[in-house]
C-alpha angles and dihedrals in degrees: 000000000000089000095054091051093054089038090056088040096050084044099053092041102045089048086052102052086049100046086053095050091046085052087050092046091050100032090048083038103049087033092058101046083048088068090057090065110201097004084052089057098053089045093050088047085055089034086054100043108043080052098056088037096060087036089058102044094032103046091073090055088041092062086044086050085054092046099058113015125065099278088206094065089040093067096031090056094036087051095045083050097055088040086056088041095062101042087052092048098042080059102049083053116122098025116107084253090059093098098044088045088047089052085045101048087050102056089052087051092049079049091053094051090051093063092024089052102053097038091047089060097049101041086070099072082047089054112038129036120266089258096061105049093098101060093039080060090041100052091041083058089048086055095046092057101049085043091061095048100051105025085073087054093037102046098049091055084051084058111044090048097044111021126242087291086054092053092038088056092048090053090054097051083054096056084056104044085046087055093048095054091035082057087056089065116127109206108220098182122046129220113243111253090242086057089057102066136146108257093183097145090354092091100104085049104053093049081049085046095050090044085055099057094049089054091048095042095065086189089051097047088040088061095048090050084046091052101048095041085053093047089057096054083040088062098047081056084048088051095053115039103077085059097053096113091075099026079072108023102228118124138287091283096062086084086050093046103052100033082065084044085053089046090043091052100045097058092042083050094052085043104055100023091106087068096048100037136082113189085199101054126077086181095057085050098054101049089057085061089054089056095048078051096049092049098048089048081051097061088065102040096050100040081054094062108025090033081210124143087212096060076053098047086048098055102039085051087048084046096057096043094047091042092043085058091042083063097046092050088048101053097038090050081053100050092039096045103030113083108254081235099070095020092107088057103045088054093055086054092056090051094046096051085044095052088042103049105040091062084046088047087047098048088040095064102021082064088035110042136009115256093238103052107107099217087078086082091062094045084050088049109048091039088063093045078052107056094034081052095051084034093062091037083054095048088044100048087042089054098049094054 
């Protein structure tokens, strides 16, 4: 028991000191191509792309990699790389070499998430008793959340005090201080020695061998459809929401207003997701997802009718706590159903088809629909009742064969 508790310490604090130094490492580097006006626009086209690209091809060998290897020492040695990455980069800044070093930095760290993704996800159930998957999920949402609200903060006085070298310095020491407490970690539960193989030339097979077991676990596969066609609609939100102001009409303060209710929604989602979650059961899951539905559709239809910012407020902070325990009952049904030993790969599916359908769901309604019409909010609404809908026909349908 004591074990448990280090281990979900080590795991919540480790994710946060490297989400923060991702944050750092985003937040120095965007800030500082903004400063070069139009150059800057043509290197964070390059900066964003080359990221997205190794995301997308190097996601699939990361889960194999966490299939096969010691995830531990996955996570602990990706972390201590990007640790070295950025002090080595915050020391080439400000030679002329600076820009090509900063593109070059971020596609290994985009390398390094594409192993360190998958393996962190799968150490959990390694690390924690079955029992306690879903509150290890819950409070890493809970920590997201906060992250996201104060790196910002954070980063930019980082900034402003120590230039874009002295954050990038600081983001280095917390790669490392992220590996050091990833390398404490006690494993609880074993992987099965089948599970531990030379893959040396079997690559290609064991991405075959984990595609395989999706098609042949329908609940599996169920879940990954759900997710990308999620992570589309997800993307349409994502789309709309800077241009709020003038989606409602209500002054420059509304983006301010409802980023806080987003915030709000997301760490009350991560506190009480416990209750509202069942990490056994696909069809609790799903009718969480018709509710998100339901409070994103109402945004339109009640603004429509009250023309008030706080019916807005309400149901996007109904959306992001919904949505936040949506998360937490995803990821524990994964790690609780899916075989330990494909469980890396499964994961790296989840964050491909993440990483490819959010950029499809962007270009759909940017070429489709104006970001500020608000009748975005409906088509996002009813598109997630419609897939939770066919979702739970097809799991029905699957389970009476």
């Amino acid at each position: 028991m004591k074990k448990e508790r280090k281990n979900i310490f080590l795991l919540l604090s480790a994710k946060v000191i490297s989400n923060i130094g991702d944050n750092f490492f985003d937040f120095s580097n965007n800030t500082w191509i903004a400063s070069l006006g139009t150059k800057g626009q043509k290197i964070l086209t390059v900066y964003q792309i080359t990221e997205s690209i190794t995301g997308i091809v190097l996601n699939v060998f990361g889960g194999v990699f966490a299939d096969n290897y010691n995830r531990k020492k996955i996570i602990t040695i990706t972390d201590l790389i990007a640790g070295v990455a950025c002090l080595v980069l915050s020391i080439v800044y400000p030679t002329k070499f600076f820009v090509f070093a900063m593109i070059l930095v971020n596609i290994i760290l985009a390398i390094l998430s594409s192993f360190r993704s998958p393996a962190y996800k799968s150490i959990i159930p390694n690390t924690v008793h079955k029992d306690k998957i879903v509150k290890v999920n819950s409070n890493l949402e809970i920590c997201n959340q906060l992250v996201s609200v104060s790196s910002p903060v954070i980063s930019l006085i980082a900034y402003k005090v120590f230039g874009i070298g002295g954050a990038l310095l600081i983001d280095g020491i917390s790669f490392l201080i992220s590996a050091l407490l990833n390398n404490c970690l006690q494993v609880i539960h074993k992987k099965s020695d089948e599970n531990i193989r030379h893959i040396k030339n079997k690559i290609i097979e064991n991405i075959i061998e984990g595609i395989e077991y999706i098609t042949k676990n329908s609940q599996v596969a169920i879940l990954l459809i759900v997710s990308s066609a999620v992570n589309f609609f997800l993307a349409g939100y994502n789309y709309s929401f800077p241009f709020v102001n003038k989606a409602f009409g209500t002054g420059n303060s509304t983006y301010t207003i409802l980023l806080v209710s987003q915030s709000l929604g997301g760490i009350i989602g991560g506190i009480i997701s416990p209750k509202l979650t069942k990490n056994d059961s696909i069809s609790h899951l799903l009718n969480l997802l018709t509710f998100c539905g339901l409070s994103i559709a109402g945004i339109y239809l009640l603004f429509q009718w009250y023309h008030s910012l706080l019916t807005v407020f309400v149901f996007m902070f109904l959306f992001h706590m919904l949505l936040t325990a949506y998360n937490v009952d995803f990821f524990s049904i994964i790690q609780t159903k899916v075989n330990d030993k494909y469980l890396g790969r499964v994961f790296s599916v989840v964050f491909t088809v993440a990483i490819i359908f959010m950029p499809i769901g962007t270009a759909v309604f940017s070429y489709y629909s104006k970001a500020y019409l608000i009748e975005n909010y409906i088509i996002i609404g009813i598109g997630i009742i419609i897939v939770s809908i066919v979702a739970q026909v097809l799991i029905r349908f699957k389970g009476s064969k």
